[in-house]
C-alpha positions as CSV (number, residue, x, y, z in Angstrom):
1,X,-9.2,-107.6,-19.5
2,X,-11.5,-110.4,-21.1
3,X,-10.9,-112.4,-18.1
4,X,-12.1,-110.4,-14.8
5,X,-12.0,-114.1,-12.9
6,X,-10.3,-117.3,-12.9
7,X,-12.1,-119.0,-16.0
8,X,-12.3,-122.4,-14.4
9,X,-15.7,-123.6,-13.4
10,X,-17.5,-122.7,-10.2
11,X,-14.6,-120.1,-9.1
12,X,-14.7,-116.2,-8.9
13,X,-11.4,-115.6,-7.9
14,X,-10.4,-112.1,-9.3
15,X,-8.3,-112.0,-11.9
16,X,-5.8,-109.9,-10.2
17,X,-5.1,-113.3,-8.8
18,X,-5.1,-115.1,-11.4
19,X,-1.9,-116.2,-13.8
20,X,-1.8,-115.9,-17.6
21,X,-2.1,-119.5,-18.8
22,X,-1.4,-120.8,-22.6
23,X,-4.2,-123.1,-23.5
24,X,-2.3,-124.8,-26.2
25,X,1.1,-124.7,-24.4
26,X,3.7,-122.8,-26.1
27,X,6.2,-125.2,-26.6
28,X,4.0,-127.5,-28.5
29,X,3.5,-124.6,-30.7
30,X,0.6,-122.4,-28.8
31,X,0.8,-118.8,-29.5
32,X,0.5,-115.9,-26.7
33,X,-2.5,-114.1,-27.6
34,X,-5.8,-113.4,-26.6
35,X,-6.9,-116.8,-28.3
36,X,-4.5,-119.2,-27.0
37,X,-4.3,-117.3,-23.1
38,X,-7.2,-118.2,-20.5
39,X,-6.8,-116.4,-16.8
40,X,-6.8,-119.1,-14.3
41,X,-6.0,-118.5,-10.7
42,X,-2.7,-120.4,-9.3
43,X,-4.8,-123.1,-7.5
44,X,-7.0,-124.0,-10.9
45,X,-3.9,-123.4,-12.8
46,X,-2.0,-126.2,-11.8
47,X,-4.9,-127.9,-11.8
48,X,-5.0,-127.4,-15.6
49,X,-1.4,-129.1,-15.7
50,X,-2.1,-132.4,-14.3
51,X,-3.0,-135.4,-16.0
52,X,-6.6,-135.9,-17.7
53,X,-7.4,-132.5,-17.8
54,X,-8.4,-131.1,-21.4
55,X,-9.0,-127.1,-21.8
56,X,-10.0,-125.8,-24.7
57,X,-11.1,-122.0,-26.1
58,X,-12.9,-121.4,-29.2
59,X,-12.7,-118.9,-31.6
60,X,-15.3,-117.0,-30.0
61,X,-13.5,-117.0,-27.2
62,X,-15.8,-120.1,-25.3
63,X,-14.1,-121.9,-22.8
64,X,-14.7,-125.6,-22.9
65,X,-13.4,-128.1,-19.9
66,X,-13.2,-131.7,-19.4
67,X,-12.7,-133.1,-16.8
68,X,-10.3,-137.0,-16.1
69,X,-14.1,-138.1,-15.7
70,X,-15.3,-137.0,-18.8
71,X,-17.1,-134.1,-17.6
72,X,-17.4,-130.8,-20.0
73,X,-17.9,-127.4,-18.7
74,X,-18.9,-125.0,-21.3
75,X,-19.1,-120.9,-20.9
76,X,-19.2,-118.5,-23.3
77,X,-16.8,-115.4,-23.4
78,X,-17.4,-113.1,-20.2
79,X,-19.2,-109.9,-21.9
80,X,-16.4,-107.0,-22.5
């Protein structure tokens, strides 16, 4: 519900389209919740799983991205 579109920079893919993704991934410990899930469409997804790619979300629920250049993208939590 938090996430209406994919959360990775630029895109507005609906989140009907998007996959469930655990920020901190859940075999290295990374819980499913709301604070450890970000909705990222399939293409940005796998994305996400390739090397040099660093997601982060904050307590707040702020997404933060870097990119293998060293690039962040920063935005807050979409309003409820």
């Amino acid at each position: 519900m938090r996430d209406r579109e994919c959360r990775f920079p630029t895109c507005h893919r609906p989140a009907h389209y998007s996959d469930l993704d655990h920020v901190v991934p859940y075999q290295r410990g990374g819980e499913t919740s709301t604070a450890n899930l970000i909705g990222l469409c399939r293409r940005h997804h796998r994305t996400k799983h390739t090397p040099g790619w660093h997601f982060h979300l904050t307590d707040t629920g702020s997404r933060h991205i870097t990119t293998p250049t060293g690039h962040t993208y920063r935005s807050p939590q979409p309003p409820p």
